[in-house]
C-alpha angles and dihedrals in degrees: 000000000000114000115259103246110271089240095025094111091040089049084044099052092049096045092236134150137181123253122202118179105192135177127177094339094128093150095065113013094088086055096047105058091041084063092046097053089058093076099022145016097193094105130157115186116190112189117207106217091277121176113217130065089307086116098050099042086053088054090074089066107070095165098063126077111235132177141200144221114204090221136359114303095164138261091274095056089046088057092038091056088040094059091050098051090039087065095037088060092050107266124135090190138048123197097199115196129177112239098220087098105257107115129067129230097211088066084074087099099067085056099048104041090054083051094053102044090050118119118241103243096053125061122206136196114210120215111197104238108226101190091234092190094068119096122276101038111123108258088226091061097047091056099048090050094057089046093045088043095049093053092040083059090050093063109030109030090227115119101216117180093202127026101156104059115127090210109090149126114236130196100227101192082060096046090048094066098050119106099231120180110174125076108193134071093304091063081095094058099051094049092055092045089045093043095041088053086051091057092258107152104243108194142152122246109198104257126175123229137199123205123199116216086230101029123155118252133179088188115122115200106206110033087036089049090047094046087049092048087045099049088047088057099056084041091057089049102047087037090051101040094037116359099059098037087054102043086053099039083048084048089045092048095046099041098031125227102296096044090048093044097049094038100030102029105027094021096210100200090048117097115263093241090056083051097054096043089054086060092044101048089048088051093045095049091048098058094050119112086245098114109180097023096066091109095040084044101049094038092050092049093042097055090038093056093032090247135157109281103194101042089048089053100047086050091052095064090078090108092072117156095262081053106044096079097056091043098056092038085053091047088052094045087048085047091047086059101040085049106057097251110102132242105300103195100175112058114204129182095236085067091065100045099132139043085254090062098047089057096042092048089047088045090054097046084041088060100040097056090059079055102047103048094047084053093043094044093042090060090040096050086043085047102051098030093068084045091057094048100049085046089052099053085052091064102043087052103043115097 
């Protein structure tokens, strides 16, 4: 009498499966699944059109569905069909692992254990941790991941350590209803960012990983790198134009005008000194030469610091049009004194007759922005910061 999965009743219970997408990892895919039936037989193969002994060796597990595409779709179809026929088959989760080997089963648990202590009126969506900064981890991976999780940061205002991890645990019914459009490797990326802006709570779980010196990967560096890159840049600009106006306007709705003000502007329960850092880096980044990239500028800092983002955003807009003139005139007149060449308070066209000139003079104003907003932001974070901090010990002392 065959032995009852190690995980099969807690699987059962939570209506999950495990989803591997494989393609041309004959050398341990076979392995892979035999570990995996030890703690579970919900198990749900799609084979990407691969090429090698992939369908023969699938042949040996009768009691998994497996399906097959006739050629390579990509790993991002694969997951996309997977999550259809998971739910069509009754599942509300999907666990999905990558069969090169590098993940461990045992590490089930994490996933299930964070499932089963969820609370009913929140869904979440878990990313295995890798702890990219341990040794053996490919240096190549380890960059894309902190680009692709600052970014990630930037859109959503989740921190996330690890998005690209192939080990997670998906809500399908969630999933299913996103719109997805990519069908590679950046088809992760694009479910967290979607599910995250759903309200869907993204988070690690701490997974281990094993790395083989010759391991097989489809991952191209390049063109997969450029499509990610792509796809965050169209994130930035539909997080920063719809998806964070709209989250703040549906907060301002649900909390008026005093309870958004003290929790989502001032920010009451926040230290004086991150107050006060949220008004100076708006202000800094306002003054900048970068007309056109305030908004991407201050939103990226902000989320990169933990500051205020709102805050950050509403002091950057120092540089409105009635103000522009006497910012950059300051900036050129800033530049005119770190340069050498003594305050010129009156401009006049004849300074600026040759090409020579032109660059000089934009040079000089270049150099004393930069001087100017660390000055400005530097008072004002003194300023406010001493007003923080005297607000602050009001309201510790009132009774």
């Amino acid at each position: 009498m065959n032995q009852k999965p190690i995980y099969q009743s807690r699987f059962e219970a939570l209506n999950c499966c495990i989803l591997i997408p494989t393609y041309n990892n004959e050398k341990t895919l076979g392995s892979v699944l035999q570990d995996l039936l030890l703690y579970t037989s919900n198990l749900l193969v799609i084979n990407d059109g691969s090429t090698d002994a992939t369908e023969t060796i699938l042949k040996d597990f009768h009691e998994i569905d497996i399906h097959h595409f006739e050629e390579n779709k990509g790993k991002g179809e694969a997951l996309k069909h997977g999550f259809k026929l998971a739910e069509d088959l009754g599942y509300e989760y999907a666990i999905t692992i990558d069969s090169d080997g590098q993940h461990y089963p045992d590490d089930l648990d994490i996933f299930l254990t964070h499932l089963e202590e969820k609370s009913d009126d929140s869904e979440i969506l878990l990313v295995g941790d890798r702890n990219m900064g341990q040794d053996g981890i490919p240096g190549k991976s380890t960059t894309g991941n902190k680009f692709s999780n600052f970014w990630f940061l930037v859109v959503t205002g989740t921190q996330l350590t690890d998005t690209q991890s192939g080990y997670r645990l998906y809500p399908l019914k969630v999933v299913n209803q996103i719109r997805l459009y990519t069908n590679k490797f950046e088809l992760e990326i694009e479910i967290i960012v979607k599910s995250a802006w759903r309200k869907v709570k993204v988070r690690n779980v701490p997974i281990k990983v094993f790395y083989e010196e010759n391991r097989v990967t489809h991952f191209r560096p390049f063109w997969d790198i450029t499509r990610i890159t792509i796809l965050y840049i169209w994130f930035v600009l539909v997080s920063f134009f719809y998806i964070h106006p709209r989250d703040t306007y549906q907060d301002f709705r649900k909390k008026g005008y005093k309870r958004f003000w003290k929790e989502n502007i001032i920010k009451s329960q926040e230290p004086a000194h991150k107050k006060a850092a949220a008004i100076a880096l708006g202000v800094f980044v306002g003054i900048l030469p970068f007309w056109g990239l305030h908004t991407l500028l201050v939103f990226s800092l902000a989320a990169l610091f933990k500051l205020n983002k709102v805050v950050a955003f509403l002091f950057s807009n120092i540089s409105i049009p009635p103000l522009i003139p006497f910012i950059i005139y300051a900036s050129y007149q800033a530049g005119s004194l770190l340069t050498g060449r003594g305050l010129a308070w009156e401009l006049r066209p004849e300074d600026f007759d040759s090409t020579a000139d032109i660059f000089l003079g934009l040079w000089q104003y270049i150099i004393g922005s930069f001087a100017l907003a660390g000055i400005a932001a530097l008072l004002l974070w003194i300023v406010f910061y001493f007003l923080f901090s005297v607000t602050n010990q009001k309201q510790v002392v009132k009774p």
